[in-house]
N, C-alpha and C positions, 0 to 999 in steps of 0.2 A: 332481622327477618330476611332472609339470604330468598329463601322462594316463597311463594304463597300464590293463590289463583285469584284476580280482579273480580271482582264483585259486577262489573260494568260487563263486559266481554267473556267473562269465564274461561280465559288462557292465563298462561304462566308468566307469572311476574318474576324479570330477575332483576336480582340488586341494586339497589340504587335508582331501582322507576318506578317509582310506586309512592301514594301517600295514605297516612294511616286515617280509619276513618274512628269515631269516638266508639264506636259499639265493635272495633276491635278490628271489621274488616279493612280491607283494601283494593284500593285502585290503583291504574296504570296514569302517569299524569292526565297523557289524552283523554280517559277515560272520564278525570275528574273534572274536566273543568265541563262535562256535561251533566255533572250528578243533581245540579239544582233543578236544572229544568224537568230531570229525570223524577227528580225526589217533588215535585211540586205539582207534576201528572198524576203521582203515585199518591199523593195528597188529594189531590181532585176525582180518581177513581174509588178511592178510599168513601169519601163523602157521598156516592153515589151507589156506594152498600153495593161494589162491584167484586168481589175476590178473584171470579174469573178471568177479568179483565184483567186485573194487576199479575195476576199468573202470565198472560197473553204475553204481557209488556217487557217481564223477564223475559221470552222466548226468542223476542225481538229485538235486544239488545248489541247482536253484533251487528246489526242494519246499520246502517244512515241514518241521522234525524229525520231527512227526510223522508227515507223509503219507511221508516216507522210510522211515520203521522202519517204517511199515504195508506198505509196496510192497517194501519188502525181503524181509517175513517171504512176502508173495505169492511173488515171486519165484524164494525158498529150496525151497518145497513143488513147487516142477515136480518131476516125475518121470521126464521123457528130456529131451538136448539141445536139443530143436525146441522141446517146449515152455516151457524155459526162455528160448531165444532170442525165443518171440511176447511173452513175459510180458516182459522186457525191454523188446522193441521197444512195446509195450502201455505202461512204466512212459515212455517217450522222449517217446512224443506226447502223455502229461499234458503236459510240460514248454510243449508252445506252447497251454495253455489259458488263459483267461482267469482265472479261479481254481479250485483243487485245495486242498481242506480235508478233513478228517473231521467227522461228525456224527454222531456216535451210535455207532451199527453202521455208519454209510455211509461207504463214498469217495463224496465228490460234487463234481462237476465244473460247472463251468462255460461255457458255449459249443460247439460243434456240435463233437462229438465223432465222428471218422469211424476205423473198423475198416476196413482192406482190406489182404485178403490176410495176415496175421498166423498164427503156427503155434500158437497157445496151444490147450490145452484146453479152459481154463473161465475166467470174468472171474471178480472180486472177488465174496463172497458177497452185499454189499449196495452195489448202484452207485446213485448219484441224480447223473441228468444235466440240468442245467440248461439247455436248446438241443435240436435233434437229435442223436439217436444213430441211424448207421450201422452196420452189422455185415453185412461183404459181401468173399464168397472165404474165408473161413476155415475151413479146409478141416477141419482138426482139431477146431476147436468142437463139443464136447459138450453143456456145463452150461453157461447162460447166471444170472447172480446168483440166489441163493434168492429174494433182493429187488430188485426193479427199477424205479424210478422216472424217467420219460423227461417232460418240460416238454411238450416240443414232439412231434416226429414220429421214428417208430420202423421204422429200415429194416432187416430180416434177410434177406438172399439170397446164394442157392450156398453156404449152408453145409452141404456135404453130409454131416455127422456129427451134427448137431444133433439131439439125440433128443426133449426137450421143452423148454417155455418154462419160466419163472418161474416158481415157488409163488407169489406175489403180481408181479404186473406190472400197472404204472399207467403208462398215456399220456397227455400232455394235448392231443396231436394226433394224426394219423392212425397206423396202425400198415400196413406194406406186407411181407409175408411172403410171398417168391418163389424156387421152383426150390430148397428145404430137401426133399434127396430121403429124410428117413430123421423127420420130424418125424411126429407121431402125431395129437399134441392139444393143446389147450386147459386151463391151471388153470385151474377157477370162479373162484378170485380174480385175474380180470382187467377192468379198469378202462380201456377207452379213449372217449377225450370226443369221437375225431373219425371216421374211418373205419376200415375194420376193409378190409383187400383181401389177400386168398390165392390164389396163385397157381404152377402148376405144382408144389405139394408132395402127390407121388405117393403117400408114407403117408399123408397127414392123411384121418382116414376120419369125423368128428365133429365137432361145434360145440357144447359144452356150453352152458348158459345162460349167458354171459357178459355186462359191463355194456355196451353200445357206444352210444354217444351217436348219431354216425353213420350212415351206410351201411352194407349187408356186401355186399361180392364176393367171390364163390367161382369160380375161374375154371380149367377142366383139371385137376381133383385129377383123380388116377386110381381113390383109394380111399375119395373122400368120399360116402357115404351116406347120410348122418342129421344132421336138425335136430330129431328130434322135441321135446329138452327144452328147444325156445326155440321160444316162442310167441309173442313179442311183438317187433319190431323198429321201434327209432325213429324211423327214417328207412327208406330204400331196401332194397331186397333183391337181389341179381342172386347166383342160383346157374347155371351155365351150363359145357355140355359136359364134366359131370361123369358118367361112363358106367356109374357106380354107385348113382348117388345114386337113392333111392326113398324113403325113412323121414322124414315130415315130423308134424308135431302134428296133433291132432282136431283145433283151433283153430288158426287165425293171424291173427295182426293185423298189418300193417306200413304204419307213419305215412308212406306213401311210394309209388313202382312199387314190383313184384314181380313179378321177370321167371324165369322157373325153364325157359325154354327149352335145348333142345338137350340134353338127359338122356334116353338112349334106356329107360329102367330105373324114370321114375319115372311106373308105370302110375293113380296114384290121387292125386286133392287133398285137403286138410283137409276134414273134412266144411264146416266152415265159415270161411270167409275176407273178413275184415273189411280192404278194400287201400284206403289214402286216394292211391291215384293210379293208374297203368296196370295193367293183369295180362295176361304174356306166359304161355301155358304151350303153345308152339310147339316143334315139333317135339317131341314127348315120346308117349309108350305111354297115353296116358288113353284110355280106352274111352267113359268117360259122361260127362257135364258135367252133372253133379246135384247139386252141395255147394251151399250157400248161399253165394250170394258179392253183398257188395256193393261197389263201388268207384267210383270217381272220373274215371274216365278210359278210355283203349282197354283191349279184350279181345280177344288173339288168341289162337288155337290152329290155325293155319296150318300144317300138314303134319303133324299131328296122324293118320296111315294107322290107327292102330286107333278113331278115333272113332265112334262109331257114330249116337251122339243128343247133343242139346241136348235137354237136360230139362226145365230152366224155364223163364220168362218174364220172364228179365233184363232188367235195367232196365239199361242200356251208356250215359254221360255219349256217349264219343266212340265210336272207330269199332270195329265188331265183325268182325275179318278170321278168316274161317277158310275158307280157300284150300287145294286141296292136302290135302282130304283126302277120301281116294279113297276110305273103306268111311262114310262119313257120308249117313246117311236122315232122317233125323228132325230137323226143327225145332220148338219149341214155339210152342204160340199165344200171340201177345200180348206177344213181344217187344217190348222199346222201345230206342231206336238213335238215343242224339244226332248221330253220327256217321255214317261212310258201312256200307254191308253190303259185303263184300269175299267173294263163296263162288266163286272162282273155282274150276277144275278138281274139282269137287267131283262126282264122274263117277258118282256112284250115287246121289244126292239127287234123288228123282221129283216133290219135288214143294215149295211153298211152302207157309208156312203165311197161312191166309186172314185173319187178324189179327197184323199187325206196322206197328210204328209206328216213321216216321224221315222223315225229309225230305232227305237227301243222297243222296251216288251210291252205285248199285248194280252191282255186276260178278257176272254168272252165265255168263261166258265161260268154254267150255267143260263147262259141265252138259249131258250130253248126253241124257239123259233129263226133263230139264223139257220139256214139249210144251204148259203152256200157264200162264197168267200170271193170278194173282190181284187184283181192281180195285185195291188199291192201290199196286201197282205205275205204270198208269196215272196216279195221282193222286197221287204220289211227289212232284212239284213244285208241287200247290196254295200251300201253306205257306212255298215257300223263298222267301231271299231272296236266293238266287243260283243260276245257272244249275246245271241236275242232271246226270249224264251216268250212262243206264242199259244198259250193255253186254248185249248177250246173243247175241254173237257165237258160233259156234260150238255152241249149244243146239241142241234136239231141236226148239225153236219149228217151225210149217208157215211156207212163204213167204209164205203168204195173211198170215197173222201180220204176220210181219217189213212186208210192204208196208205194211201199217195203223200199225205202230209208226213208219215212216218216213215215213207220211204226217202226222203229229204235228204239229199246229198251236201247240202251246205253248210261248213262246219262251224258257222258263224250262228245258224238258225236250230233252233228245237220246239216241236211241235211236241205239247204236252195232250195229250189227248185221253188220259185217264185221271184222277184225283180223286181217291178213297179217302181223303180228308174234308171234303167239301162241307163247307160250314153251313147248316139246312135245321131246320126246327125238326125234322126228322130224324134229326141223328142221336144214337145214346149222348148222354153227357156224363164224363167221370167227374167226381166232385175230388179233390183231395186237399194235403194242406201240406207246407212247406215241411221237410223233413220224413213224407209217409209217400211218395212221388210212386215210388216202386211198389210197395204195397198195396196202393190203390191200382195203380196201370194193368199191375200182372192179376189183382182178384177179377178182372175186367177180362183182359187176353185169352186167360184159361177156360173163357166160357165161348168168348165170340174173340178168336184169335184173328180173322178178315176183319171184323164187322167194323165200319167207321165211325169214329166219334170226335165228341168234340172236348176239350180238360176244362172244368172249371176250377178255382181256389175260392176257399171257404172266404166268406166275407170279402172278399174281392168281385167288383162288378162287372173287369175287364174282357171283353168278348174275344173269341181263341178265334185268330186269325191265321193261327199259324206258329205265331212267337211262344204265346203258352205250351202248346207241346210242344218244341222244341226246347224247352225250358224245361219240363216236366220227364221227359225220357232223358236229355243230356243227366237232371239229376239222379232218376230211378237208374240208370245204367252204374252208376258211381255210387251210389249206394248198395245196390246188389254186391258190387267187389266189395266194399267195405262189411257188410253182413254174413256174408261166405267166404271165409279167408282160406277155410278145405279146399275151397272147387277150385283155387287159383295156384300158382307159384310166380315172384317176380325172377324172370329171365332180363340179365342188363337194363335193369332199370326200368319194366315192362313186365303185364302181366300175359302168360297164358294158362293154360288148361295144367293143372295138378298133372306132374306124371310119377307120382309115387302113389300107386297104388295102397298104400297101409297108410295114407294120409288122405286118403280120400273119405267122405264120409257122409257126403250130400248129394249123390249122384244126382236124383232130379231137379236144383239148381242151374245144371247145365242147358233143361227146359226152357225155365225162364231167361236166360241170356239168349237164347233163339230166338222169344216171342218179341224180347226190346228193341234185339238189332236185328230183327224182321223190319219193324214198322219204324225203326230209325232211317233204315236205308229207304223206305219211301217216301221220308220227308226229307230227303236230300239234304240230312243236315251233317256234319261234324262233330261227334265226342270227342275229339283231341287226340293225345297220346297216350292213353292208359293202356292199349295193349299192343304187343308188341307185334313185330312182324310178321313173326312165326306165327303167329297164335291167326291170323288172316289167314297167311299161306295154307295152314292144316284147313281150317273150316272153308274156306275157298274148295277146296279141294274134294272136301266132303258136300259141299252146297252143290258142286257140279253133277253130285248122282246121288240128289235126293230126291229124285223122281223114283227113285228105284227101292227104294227104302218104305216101307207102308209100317204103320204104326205098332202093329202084331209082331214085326219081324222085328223090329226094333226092341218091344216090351222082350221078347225070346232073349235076346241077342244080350239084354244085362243079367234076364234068370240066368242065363248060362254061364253065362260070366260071373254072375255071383257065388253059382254051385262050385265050380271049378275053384274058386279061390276058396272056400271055406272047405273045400275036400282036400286040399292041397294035391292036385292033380298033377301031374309031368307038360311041362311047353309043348307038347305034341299037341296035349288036347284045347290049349288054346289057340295056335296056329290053324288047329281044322275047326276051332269056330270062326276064327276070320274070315278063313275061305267060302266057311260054310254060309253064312249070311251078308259077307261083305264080299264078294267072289267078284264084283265089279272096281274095288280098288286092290283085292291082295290077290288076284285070281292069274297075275301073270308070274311067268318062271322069274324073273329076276325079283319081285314083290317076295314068293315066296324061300326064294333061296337068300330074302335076307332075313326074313322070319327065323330060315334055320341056322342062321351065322349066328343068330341074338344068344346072350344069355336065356336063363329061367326067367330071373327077374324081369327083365329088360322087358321079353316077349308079355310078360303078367302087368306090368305095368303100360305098355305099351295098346294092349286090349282092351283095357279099362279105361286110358286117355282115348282111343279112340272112339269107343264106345262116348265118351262126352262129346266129342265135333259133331257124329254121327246124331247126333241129341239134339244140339242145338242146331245144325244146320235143317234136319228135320224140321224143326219147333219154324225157324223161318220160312220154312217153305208154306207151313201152315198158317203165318201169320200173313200170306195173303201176297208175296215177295215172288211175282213171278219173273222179273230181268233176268236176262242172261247177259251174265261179265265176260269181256272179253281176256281178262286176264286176273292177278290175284291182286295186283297194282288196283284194279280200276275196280275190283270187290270192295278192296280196304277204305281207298278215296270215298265210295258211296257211302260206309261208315264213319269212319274216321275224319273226314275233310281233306280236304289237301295237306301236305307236306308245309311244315315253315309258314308257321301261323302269320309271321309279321309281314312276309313278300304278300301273302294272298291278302291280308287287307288293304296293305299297299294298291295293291294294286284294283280291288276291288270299290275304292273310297270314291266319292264327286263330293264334291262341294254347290252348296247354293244359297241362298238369300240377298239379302241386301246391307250393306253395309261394308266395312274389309274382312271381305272373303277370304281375300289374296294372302292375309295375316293370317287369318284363322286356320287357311288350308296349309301355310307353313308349317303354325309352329302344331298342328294337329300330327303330319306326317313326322317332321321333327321329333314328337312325345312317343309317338310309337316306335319310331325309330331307336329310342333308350328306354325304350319300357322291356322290366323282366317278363318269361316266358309265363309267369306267375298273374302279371299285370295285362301281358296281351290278351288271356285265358279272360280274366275278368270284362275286360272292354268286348269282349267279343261277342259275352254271352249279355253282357246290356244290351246291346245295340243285336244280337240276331237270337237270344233265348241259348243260344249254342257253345259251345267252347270252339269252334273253328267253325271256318269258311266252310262250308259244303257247297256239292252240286250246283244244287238250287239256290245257293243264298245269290238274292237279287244285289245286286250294283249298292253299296252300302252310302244312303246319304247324309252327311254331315249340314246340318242348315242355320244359319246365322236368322235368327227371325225371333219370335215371342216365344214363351212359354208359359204353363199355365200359373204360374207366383210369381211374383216380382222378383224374390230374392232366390229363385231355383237358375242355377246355374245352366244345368245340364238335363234333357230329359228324353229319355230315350224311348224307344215303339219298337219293340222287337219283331212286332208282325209285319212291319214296314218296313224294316231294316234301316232304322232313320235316328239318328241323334239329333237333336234343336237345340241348340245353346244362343243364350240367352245374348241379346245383341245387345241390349243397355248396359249389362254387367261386361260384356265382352271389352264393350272401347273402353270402362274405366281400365281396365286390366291391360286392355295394349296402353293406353295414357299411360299407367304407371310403370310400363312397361314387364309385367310381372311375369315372364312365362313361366317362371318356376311354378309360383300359385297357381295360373292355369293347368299345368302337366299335370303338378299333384291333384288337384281335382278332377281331371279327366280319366287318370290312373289309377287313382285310388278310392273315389270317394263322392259317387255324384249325391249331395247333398242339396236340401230346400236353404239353407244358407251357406253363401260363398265367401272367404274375404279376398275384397279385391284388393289390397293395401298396395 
């Protein structure tokens, strides 16, 4: 008998190790010299009118003696069928570990141990997992081990019975507790080395002092309230949209951000707060900004409705946003502001205070009671070293004002003093959905071609700050080319205006390209390079005297053009219609003595393309687009972006957070530095909604701090002009040194999981 499978173990027996048993089968010798005690269980179970059992005992057969008699006695103590059955099915998937021993008091395993979906009660008193351990869908879980030691990372979710953790529980990676609808708390003797993230467990009401190496996120508990007995956190802090939470420490320190937004309930801060990075405490019931706080990085308190005052005279590394809050009066003197001031809609704030100190941008859009401006506002860009942009559209300011701020000689400063995009419960909202961008924008434009609005996407709850339509037009603009391939021709690798008349076939098209990059050029964004130079220079050219142009002369100007070609008329008679309603660009002698140099064609076709510029540059004047360009260079830039997508982010990039910047801002500049024209296009439009740098795009920040999952690498706010990447995952990544993994996920692919190998 050359091969056969052991009866003991159920692997392959080869020649010569094995002995025959009387009823034909076989064993491996090891095998055999346990068969009696095997065979005298299986006698004992027998007697006990057990068949299950002796099923059980075949399953358990590649174990240890001892780890069998342990997982037996497990087992035997179920107390209904179901739970017997998880514990079973619990004793099966030992079997494909890597190693299963006893230690002490512990069953300990080896290799990534996964639970899903299993009926068991409770595991083993004392488990030590070598690997991860998963525990997920188990529905019945109650008690998880007295003692619980996890290597690696520790995943508990939907186990809707689970009433608490571990008496002692150690991690030596992250630990992810989700959607545990019936869990409470925390033992103090808990030990995790990597991150700590809770998520949707509706009892968990508390965070005792626990050890976490890591980060903590608290994310949607419904009943979490209280941090107060952890005062120190060694990394990150994100408690967020927790509708109870209020109870935090006198003190807090956290080696990291600390973002405690979106808690309607938590009206008061630590008297004092010592944060080595960001501090978010947005959206939330504070009243005063008066605790001591130092920190490292941005401070917002942005929709903060009960604020009333800023107290002190913080000293803010980056930018100080507090937006959006509608009962706030009072700023303190003497504020200092690495960063930009952000006070938009701050609609009851009379007033600035006469010492503040910053050098970046300032938005007082919509303050509508500011009526007049403190000198360092004016002298806001002595010190930069890049250009400032000081909004104060929508203010209480007098227009004598405004005129003086727009007459502003300093090429460093721009006073924005109008904004037809202003985000206001007033405003229309377009709803659309990914792929219909155009169709929904222009059904919108054709009606109220001025009127300002704000985009929303279907099933998306994100508020349009900005990044949405800029997201929304950069796509409908590129989708119009792709739906009207008549209205176009590509010239060197660039689209403009069809000049073959007998291929044209969509004339009012050339409408809607007016109404998009109307209101593109007001959000000072970037479409990239889809058209080409020419195609600027013509409609520049044509924008420059569409004041002269009215909608009747215009409608004329293609009946005629259409007659003419369908009568097959002589060049004469389209030359005197140029003249005739275009007599402000063909009305001079050299304009018309090249008319009469042209061919038939040429002149026919050249009537017809013009008649498109003259369309669209129209349609923008009506979309609300009243600047005057100084040249066809700085027409195109308002559309298109700058020139050389990769210098302009270069150059537009900062770096922030905590942790190694200094690496991240490396190999960040480095990635772009080898990324294709392909890859830059994409990173651009993450992080600004746009395919290129525009005008307006603010100072682009890259920040090393939390994000909102643990295992999300990269997440980017187009409205903010803001990338976060994820600082936990970051150092294993510089640890392993990986830049390549980083590039590729920066470049290609920002994903909720990363591998940092």
């Amino acid at each position: 008998m050359p091969f056969n499978i052991c009866r003991g173990c159920q692997r392959l027996i080869q020649e010569n190790d094995f002995v025959e048993e009387p009823n034909g089968g076989a064993l491996h010798w090891i095998c055999s010299t346990r068969s009696d005690h095997l065979s005298m269980r299986s006698v004992q179970l027998e007697a006990m009118n057990a068949p299950q059992a002796s099923h059980r005992l075949n399953k358990l057969n590649r174990l240890s003696e001892d780890v069998q008699s342990y997982l037996t006695r497990f087992i035997d103590a179920a107390q209904t069928e179901s739970d017997k059955q998880g514990r079973q099915d619990f004793a099966t998937l030992l079997q494909e570990m890597d190693d299963v021993k006893i230690s002490g008091k512990f069953l300990e395993v080896t290799g990534h141990l996964d639970l899903e979906g299993l009926s068991l009660t409770r595991l083993p008193a004392g488990l030590r997992v070598n690997g991860d351990l998963s525990i997920q869908d188990c529905d019945d879980l109650k008690i998880l081990p007295t003692h619980l030691e996890v290597s690696d990372d520790l995943n508990i979710s939907r186990c809707k019975s689970l009433l608490a953790l571990s008496q002692t529980l150690m991690v030596g990676g992250g630990f992810y507790c989700s959607n545990n609808d019936v869990l409470t708390d925390f033992s103090k003797d808990t030990h995790i080395s990597g991150s700590l993230f809770i998520s949707r467990c509706k009892s968990f009401e508390q965070l005792p002092k626990i050890d976490v190496e890591g980060s903590v996120d608290i994310y949607i508990c419904d009943s979490f309230k209280s941090i107060k007995e952890f005062d120190t956190f060694k990394s990150h802090l994100n408690i967020t949209r927790c509708p109870v939470f209020s109870e935090t420490p006198q003190a807090l320190t956290v080696n990291g951000d600390c973002s405690l937004c979106d808690n309607p309930m938590l009206n008061k801060t630590p008297d004092i707060m010592n944060i080595k990075g960001a501090l978010n405490l947005s959206r939330t019931a504070i009243k005063r900004l008066n605790a001591d706080i130092t920190l490292l990085s941005n401070l917002s308190v942005d929709g903060c409705n009960q604020l009333r005052s800023v107290d002190r005279p913080y000293s803010i590394p980056g930018d100080f946003i507090v937006s959006d809050c509608s009962r706030l009066r009072d700023l303190a003197e003497g504020i200092e502001i690495g960063g930009s001031l952000d006070l938009e809609d701050c609609i009851t704030l009379g007033r600035l205070p006469n010492r503040l100190t910053m050098s970046n941008d300032l938005n007082l859009s919509g303050c509508d009671l500011i009526v007049e401006l403190p000198d360092w506002v004016v002298h806001i860009a002595d010190n930069a070293s890049h250009g400032v942009m000081v909004d104060v559209s929508h203010t209480g300011l007098p227009a004598a004002t405004l005129q003086q701020l727009e007459a502003n000689t300093n090429p460093m400063l721009t006073f924005r003093t109008r904004n037809d995009f202003l985000v206001d419960e007033g405003l229309a909202s377009i709803t659309t959905q990914e792929g219909q961008e155009a169709q929904d924008l222009l059904q919108f434009l054709r009606q109220e071609p001025a009127a300002p609005f704000i985009v929303q996407y279907r099933n998306d709850y994100g508020i349009d700050q900005g990044g949405v339509s800029r997201q929304a037009f950069d796509r409908a603009i590129h989708q119009l080319i792709d739906s009207t391939p008549d209205l176009f021709e590509i010239h060197k690798g660039q689209f403009i205006f069809q000049t073959d008349k007998d291929k044209i076939t969509h004339i009012p098209s050339a409408s809607s390209v007016g109404l998009l990059l109307g209101r593109i050029a007001q959000l000072g964004m970037g479409i990239g390079t889809c058209f080409h130079d020419d195609f600027y220079k013509n409609l520049f050219h044509h924008y420059q005297c569409v004041n002269l142009i009215d909608d009747q002369e215009l409608k004329s100007f293609f009946d005629e053009a259409s007659a003419l070609v369908s009568d097959g008329l002589p060049k004469s008679s389209y030359v005197a219609l140029l003249i005739q309603h275009a007599d402000h660009l063909y009305g001079s002698e050299s304009a018309q003595a090249y008319l009469n140099a042209a061919t038939e064609n040429e002149v026919r076709d050249y009537a017809l393309t013009t008649g498109l510029y003259m369309l669209a540059a129209g349609q923008m004047g009506r979309s609300g687009l009243t600047t005057g360009y100084e040249s066809a260079a700085a027409f195109k830039t308002a559309i298109a972006g700058f020139d050389e997508l990769k210098a302009s982010l270069l150059r537009e990039l900062r770096f922030t957070g905590s942790g190694d910047v200094k690496t991240l801002e490396k190999w960040c500049r480095q990635a772009i530095q080898d990324a294709s024209a392909t890859q830059l296009e994409r990173l651009c439009r993450e992080m600004s909604g746009a395919s290129a740098v525009g005008i307006s795009t603010s100072p682009v920040t890259i920040h090393l701090g939390s994000v909102s999952y643990p295992n999300l690498m990269f997440e980017a706010h187009s409205c903010g002009y803001q990338l976060d990447v994820n600082s936990g995952l970051f150092k294993q990544v510089v640890d392993n040194n990986n830049y390549e993994g980083f590039k590729n996920g920066l470049l290609n692919s920002f994903t909720k999981s990363f591998n940092i190998g």
